[in-house]
C-alpha positions as CSV (number, residue, x, y, z in Angstrom):
1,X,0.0,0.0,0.0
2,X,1.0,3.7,-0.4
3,X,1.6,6.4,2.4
4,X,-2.1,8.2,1.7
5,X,-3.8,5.1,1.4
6,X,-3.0,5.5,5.5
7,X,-3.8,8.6,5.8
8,X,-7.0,11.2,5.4
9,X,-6.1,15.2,4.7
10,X,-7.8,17.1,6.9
11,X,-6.2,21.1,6.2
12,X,-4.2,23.0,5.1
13,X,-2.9,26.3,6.7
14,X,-0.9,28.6,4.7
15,X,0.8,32.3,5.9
16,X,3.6,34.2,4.0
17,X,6.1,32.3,5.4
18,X,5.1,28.4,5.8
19,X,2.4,26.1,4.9
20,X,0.8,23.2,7.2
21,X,-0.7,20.1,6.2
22,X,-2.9,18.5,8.8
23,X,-2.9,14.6,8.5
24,X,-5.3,11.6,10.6
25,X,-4.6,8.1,10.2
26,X,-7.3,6.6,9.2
27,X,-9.2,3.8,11.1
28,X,-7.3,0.8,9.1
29,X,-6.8,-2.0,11.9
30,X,-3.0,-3.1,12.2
31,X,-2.5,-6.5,10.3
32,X,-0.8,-7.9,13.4
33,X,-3.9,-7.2,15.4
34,X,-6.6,-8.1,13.2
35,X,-7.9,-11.5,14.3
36,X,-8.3,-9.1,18.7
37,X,-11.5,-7.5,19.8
38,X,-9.8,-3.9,19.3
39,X,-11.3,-0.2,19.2
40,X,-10.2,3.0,18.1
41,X,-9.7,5.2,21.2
42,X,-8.8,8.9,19.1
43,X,-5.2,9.7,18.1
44,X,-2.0,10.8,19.7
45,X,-0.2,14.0,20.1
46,X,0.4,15.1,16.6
47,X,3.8,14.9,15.0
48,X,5.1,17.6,13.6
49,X,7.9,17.0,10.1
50,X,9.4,19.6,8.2
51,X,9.5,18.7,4.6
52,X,10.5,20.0,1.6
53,X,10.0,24.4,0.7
54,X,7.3,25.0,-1.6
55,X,7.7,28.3,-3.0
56,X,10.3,29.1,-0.8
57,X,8.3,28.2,2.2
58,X,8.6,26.1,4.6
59,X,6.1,23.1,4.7
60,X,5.1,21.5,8.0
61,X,3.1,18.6,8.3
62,X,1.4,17.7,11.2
63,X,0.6,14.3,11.5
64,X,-1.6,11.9,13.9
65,X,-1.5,8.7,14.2
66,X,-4.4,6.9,15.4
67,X,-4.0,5.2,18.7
68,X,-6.4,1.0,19.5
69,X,-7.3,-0.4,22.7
70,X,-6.8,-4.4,22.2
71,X,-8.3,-7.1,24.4
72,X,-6.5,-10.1,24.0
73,X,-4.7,-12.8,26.4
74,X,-2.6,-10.1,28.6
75,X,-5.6,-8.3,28.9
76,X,-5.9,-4.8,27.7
77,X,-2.9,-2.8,25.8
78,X,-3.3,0.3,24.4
79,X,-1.3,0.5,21.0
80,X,-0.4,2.2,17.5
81,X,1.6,2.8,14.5
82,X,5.7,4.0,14.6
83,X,6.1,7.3,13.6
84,X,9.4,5.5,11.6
85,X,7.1,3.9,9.2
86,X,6.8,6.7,7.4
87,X,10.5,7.3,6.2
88,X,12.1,5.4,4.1
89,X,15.7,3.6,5.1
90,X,17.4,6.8,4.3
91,X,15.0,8.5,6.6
92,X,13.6,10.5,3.9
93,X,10.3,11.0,3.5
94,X,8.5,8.4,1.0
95,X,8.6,9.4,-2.9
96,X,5.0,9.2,-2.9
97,X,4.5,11.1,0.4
98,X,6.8,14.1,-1.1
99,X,4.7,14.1,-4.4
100,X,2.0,14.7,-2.5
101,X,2.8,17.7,-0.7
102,X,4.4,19.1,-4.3
């Protein structure tokens, strides 16, 4: 799958100086946890990347992942997504992700 079949676009903010691009994760259960009883419980604190200048501004996106509560043989465990997933192993930002945001 690609980056923004992950995420939803919710704004976009833009002043003379910098532009921000407000991401959700959308409610796609984890593979690994698939087969658990598991509910979305909201998002966490959202990350913020700098990416590439778009007409020589600077282009923050804010980013939140969404955030499950899973019942399964420990009991309850609150989980979600790595933050590192969405770099590739250069820790650049997916091709796909920066032709979005062109």
């Amino acid at each position: 799958k690609e980056f923004l079949d992950y995420f939803d676009f919710i704004e976009c903010q833009a002043t003379n100086s910098r532009i921000t691009i407000s991401l959700d994760e959308k409610n796609i259960v984890p593979d690994e946890y698939k087969d658990n009883l598991i509910k979305s419980t909201g998002f966490s604190d959202p990350i913020t990347i700098t990416d590439f200048r778009i007409r020589n501004k600077q282009v923050n996106l804010l980013v939140r992942r969404r955030q499950w509560l899973i019942n399964g043989l420990n009991g309850e465990e609150k989980v979600s997504r790595s933050v590192s997933n969405l770099f590739d192993a250069d820790r650049n930002i997916t091709s796909e992700f920066a032709d979005f945001t062109r």
